[in-house]
C-alpha positions in Angstrom: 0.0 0.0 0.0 1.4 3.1 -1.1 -0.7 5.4 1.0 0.1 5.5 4.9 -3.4 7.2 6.0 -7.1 6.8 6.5 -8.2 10.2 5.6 -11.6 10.8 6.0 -13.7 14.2 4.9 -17.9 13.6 6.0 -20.7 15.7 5.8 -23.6 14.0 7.9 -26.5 15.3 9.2 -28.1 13.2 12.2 -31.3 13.8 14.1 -29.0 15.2 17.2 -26.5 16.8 14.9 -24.5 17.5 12.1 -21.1 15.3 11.8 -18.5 17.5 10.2 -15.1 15.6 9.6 -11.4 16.5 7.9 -9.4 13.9 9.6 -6.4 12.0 8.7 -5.1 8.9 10.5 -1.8 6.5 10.2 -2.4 3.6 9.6 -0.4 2.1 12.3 -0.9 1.5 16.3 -4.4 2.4 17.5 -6.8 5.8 17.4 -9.4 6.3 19.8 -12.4 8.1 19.5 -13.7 10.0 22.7 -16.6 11.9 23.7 -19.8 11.3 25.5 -22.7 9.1 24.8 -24.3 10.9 21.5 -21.4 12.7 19.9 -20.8 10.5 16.6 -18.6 8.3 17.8 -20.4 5.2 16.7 -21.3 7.1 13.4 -17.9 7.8 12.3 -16.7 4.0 12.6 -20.0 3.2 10.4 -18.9 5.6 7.8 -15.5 4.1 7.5 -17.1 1.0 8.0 -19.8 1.6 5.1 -22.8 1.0 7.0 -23.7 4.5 6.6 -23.3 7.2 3.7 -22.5 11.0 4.2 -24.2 13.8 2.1 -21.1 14.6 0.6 -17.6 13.1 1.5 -13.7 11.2 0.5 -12.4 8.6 2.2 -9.6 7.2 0.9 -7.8 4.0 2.5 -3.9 4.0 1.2 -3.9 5.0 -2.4 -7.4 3.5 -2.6 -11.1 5.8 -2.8 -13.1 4.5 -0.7 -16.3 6.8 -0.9 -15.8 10.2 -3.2 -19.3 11.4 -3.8 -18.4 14.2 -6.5 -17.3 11.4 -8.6 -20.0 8.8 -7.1 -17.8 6.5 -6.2 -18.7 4.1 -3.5 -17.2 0.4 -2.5 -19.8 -1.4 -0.6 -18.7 -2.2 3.0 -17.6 -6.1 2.1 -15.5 -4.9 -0.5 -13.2 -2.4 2.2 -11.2 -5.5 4.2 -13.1 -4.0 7.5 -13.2 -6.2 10.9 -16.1 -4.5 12.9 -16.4 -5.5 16.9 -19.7 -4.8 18.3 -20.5 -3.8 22.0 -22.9 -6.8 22.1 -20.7 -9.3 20.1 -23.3 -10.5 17.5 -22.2 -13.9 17.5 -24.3 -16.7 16.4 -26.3 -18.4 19.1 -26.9 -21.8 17.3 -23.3 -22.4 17.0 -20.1 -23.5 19.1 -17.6 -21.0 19.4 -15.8 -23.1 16.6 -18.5 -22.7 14.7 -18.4 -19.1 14.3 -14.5 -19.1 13.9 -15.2 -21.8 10.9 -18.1 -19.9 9.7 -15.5 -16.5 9.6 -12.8 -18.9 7.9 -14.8 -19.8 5.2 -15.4 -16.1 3.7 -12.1 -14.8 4.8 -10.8 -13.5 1.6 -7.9 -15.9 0.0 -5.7 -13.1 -1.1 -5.2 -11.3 1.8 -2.7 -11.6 4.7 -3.7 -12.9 7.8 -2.7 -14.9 11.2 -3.4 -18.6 11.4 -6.2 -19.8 13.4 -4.0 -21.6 15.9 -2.5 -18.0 16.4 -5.3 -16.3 17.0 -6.8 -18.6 19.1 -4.0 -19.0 21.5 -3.8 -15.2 21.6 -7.7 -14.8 22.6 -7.1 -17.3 25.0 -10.6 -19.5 23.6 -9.0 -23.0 23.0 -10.8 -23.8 26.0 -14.3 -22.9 24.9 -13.8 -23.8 21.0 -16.8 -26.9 22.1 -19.2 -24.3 24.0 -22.1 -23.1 22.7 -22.3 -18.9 22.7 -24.9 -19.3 25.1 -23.0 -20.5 27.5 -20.2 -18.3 27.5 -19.3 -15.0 29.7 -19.5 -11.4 28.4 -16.2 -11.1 28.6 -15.9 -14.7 26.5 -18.2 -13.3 24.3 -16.1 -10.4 23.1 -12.8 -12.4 22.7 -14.6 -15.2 20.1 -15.9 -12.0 18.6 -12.1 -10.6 18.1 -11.0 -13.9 17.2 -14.0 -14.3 15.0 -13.4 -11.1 13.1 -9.6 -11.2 12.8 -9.9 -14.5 11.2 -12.2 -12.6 8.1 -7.9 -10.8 7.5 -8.9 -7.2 7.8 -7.4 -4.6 6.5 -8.5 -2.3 9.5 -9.9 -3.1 12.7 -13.1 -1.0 14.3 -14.1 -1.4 17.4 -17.3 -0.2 19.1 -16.9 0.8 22.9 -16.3 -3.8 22.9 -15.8 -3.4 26.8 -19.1 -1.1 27.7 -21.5 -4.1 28.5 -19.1 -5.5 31.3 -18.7 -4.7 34.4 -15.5 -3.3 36.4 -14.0 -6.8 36.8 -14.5 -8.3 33.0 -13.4 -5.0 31.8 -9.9 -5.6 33.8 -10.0 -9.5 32.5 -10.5 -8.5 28.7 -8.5 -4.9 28.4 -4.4 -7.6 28.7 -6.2 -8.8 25.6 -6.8 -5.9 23.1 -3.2 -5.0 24.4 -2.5 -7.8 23.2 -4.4 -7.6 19.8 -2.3 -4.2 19.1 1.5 -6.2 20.0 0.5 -9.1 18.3 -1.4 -8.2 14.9 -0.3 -4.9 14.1 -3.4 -3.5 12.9 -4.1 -0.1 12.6 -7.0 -0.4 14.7 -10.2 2.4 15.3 -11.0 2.3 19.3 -14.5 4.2 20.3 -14.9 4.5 23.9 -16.2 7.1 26.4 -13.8 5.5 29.2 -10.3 7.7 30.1 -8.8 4.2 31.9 -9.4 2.3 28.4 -8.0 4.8 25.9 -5.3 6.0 27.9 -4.3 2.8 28.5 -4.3 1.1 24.9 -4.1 4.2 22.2 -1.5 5.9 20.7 -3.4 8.6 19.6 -6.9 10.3 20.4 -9.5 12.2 18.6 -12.2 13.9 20.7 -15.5 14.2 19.8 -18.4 16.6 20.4 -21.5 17.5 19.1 -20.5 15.7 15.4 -17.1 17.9 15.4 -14.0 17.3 16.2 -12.9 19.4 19.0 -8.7 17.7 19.7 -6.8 15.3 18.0 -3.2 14.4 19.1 -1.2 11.6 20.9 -3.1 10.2 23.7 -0.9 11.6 26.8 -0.8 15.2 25.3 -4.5 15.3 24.4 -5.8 13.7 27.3 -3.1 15.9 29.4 -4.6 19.1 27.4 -8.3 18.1 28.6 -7.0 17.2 31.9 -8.6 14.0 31.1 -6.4 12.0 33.7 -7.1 8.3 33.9 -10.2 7.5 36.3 -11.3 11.4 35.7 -13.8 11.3 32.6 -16.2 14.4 32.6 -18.6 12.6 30.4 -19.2 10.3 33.0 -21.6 11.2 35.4 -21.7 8.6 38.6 -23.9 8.4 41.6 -22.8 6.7 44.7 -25.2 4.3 46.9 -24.4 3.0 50.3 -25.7 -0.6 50.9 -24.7 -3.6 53.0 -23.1 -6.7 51.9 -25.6 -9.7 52.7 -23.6 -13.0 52.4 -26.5 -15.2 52.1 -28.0 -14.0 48.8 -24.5 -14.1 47.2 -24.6 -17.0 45.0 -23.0 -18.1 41.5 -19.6 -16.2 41.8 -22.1 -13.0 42.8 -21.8 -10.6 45.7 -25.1 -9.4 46.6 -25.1 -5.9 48.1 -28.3 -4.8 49.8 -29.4 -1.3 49.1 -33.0 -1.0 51.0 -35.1 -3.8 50.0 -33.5 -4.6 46.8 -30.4 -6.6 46.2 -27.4 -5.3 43.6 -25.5 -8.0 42.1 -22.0 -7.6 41.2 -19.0 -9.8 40.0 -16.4 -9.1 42.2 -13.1 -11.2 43.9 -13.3 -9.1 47.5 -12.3 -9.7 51.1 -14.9 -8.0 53.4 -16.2 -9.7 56.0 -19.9 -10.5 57.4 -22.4 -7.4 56.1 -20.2 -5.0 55.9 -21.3 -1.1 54.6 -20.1 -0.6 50.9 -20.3 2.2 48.8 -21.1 1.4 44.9 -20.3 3.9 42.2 -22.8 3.6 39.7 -22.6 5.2 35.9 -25.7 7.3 34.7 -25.1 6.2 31.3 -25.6 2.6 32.5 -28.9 3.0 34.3 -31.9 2.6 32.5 -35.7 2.8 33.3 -38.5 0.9 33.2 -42.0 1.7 34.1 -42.7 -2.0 35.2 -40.7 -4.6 36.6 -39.4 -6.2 33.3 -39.6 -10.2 32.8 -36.7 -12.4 30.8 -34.2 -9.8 30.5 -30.3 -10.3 31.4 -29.7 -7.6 33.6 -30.7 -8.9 36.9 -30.1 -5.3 39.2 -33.6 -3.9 39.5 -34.4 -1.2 42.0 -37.7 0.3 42.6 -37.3 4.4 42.5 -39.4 7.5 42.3 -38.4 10.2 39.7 -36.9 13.8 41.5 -36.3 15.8 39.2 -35.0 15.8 35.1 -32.3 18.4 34.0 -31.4 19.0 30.7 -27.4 18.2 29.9 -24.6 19.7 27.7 -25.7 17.3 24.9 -29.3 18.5 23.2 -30.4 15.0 22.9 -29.4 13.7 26.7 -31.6 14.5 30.1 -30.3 13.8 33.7 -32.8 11.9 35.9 -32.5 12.1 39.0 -34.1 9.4 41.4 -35.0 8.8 44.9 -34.1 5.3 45.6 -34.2 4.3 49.5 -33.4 7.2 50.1 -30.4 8.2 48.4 -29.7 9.4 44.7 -29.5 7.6 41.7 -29.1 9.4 38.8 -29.4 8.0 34.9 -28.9 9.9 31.5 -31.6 8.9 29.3 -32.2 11.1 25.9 -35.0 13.1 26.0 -37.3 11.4 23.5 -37.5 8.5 26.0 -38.2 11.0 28.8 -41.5 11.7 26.6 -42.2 8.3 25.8 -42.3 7.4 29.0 -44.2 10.1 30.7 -41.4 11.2 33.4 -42.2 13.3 36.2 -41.6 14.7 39.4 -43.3 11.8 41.6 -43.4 8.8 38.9 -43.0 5.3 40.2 -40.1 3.2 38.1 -37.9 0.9 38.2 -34.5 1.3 38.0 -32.6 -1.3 35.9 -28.4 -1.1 36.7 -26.6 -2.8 34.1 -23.2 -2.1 35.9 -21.4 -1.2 39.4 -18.5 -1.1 41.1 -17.1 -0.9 44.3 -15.7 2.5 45.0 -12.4 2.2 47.7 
């Protein structure tokens, strides 16, 4: 490949906001994209992805037009040698874990470079759970067949889609040794979106920050993050609320801790050494709080804590409200965008549920 760049020039307009790009990036090492929830993150990786087509754009991969809409050129998204990770790892349920690595083997293109399977495997750390059915596996499973699944198609360019959001503090510290791994062992110039300071800073090389659709810094990861003062475990995005609740010992169960907070139990995944039922503090991230006017049925997330609506607030991001809610007593905000706040009927004084995909112990 002659060219050394991904450049990419993008006029889209979303619902939210318009996505204005002029970016350029090597083709080497791993570029994040940061910003909070809404800002175009995921829409940029679809447009180099080819999932999604700007009102007037270039994006040119090496020496090779990708999309150039003056001249109407566009190469469909199986065409561009893209491996795209999902959040939810879209793997398929009525096969082993082999099965989708066979199934990924089988259309990987015959021309291109690649890794061998045994490589890759061993890398992902899967050879374990090549018999499994996806069912059966852990999030953090999940999204290392998925890596493995998608590196075996021989991309060109990685993209990956906030892969860690959907697990909680402890699978997030299992999975991050292996996308360090993914960038010393492949070498593949690699897209990263995430909202998380602790993940970028600790596997980029290079950041672009996002808000609003524009790009407001671009640089090596220490010196923009530094500029921002975006210091690891500081993320202004993230808003957090804190609950107290009580450790109960004899609801823990299945490699669970159960913390009580009021009548309602939060489960966590956690290795900790507290003794009895012991007071704990949980930090908890708006953005991973959702609500539900009724006690939902069959769904995975299994923290589910009745709540009364405060107040709503709007946020920095047009599409985004802050809900604050009373539950036992203390504060639990969420950030839900405001079309679901209409949906839904908020108020002051509504009865929901609270549904907590994720928490942590805060030390």
């Amino acid at each position: 490949m002659s060219g050394s760049d991904l450049k990419i020039r993008a006029h889209l307009e979303l619902d939210e906001f318009t996505l204005d790009l002029d970016q350029r990036l090597p083709l080497d090492g791993v570029t994040a994209v940061f910003g909070p929830s809404g800002s175009g993150k995921t829409s940029l990786l679809n447009l180099i992805a080819g999932f999604q087509r700007s009102q007037t754009g270039h994006i040119t991969f090496g020496d090779r037009d990708w999309v150039n809409t003056s001249e109407r050129v566009w190469l469909p998204a199986h065409m561009r040698g893209v491996g795209y990770v999902f959040q939810d790892a879209q793997l398929f349920s009525h096969l082993t874990v082999q099965g989708n690595l066979s199934y990924a083997l089988q259309r990987a293109p015959t021309d291109s470079a690649g890794h061998t399977e045994s490589k890759i495997v061993d890398a992902m750390d899967i050879r374990g759970l090549l018999s499994r059915h996806v069912q059966s596996l852990s999030g953090g499973e999940r999204q290392r067949v998925a890596i493995a699944r998608t590196l075996l198609t021989r991309p060109q360019i990685l993209l990956l889609d906030e892969p860690l959001s959907a697990l909680d503090y402890a699978r997030k510290g299992d999975l991050l040794p292996f996308l360090e791994t993914l960038k010393s062992e492949f070498s593949l110039p690699t897209v990263y979106v995430s909202h998380d300071v602790d993940e970028v800073s600790r596997i980029s090389d290079r950041v672009i920050v996002l808000e609003q659709g524009q790009v407001i810094a671009s640089g090596p990861t220490d010196e923009t993050l530094s500029r921002f003062g975006l210091e690891a475990g500081r993320n202004p995005y993230e808003d957090a609320s804190v609950l107290e609740g009580r450790l109960d010992p004899s609801m823990s169960q299945d490699g669970l801790v159960a913390v009580r907070v009021g009548t309602s139990a939060i489960w966590l995944a956690a290795d900790i050494d507290l003794n009895g039922d012991a007071r704990v503090r949980l930090k908890i991230p708006a953005r991973d709080v959702s609500i539900a006017l009724e006690r939902p049925t069959a769904i995975s997330i299994q923290n589910m804590i009745p709540a009364t609506v405060s107040s709503i607030t709007p946020m920095k991001q047009s599409a985004f409200q802050s809900v604050q809610l009373d539950a036992a007593g203390q504060t639990l905000r969420a950030t839900v965008t405001r079309k679901a706040v209409v949906d839904l009927g908020l108020a002051p004084g509504k009865q929901i549920f609270a549904l907590i995909k994720s928490a942590t112990f805060q030390h």
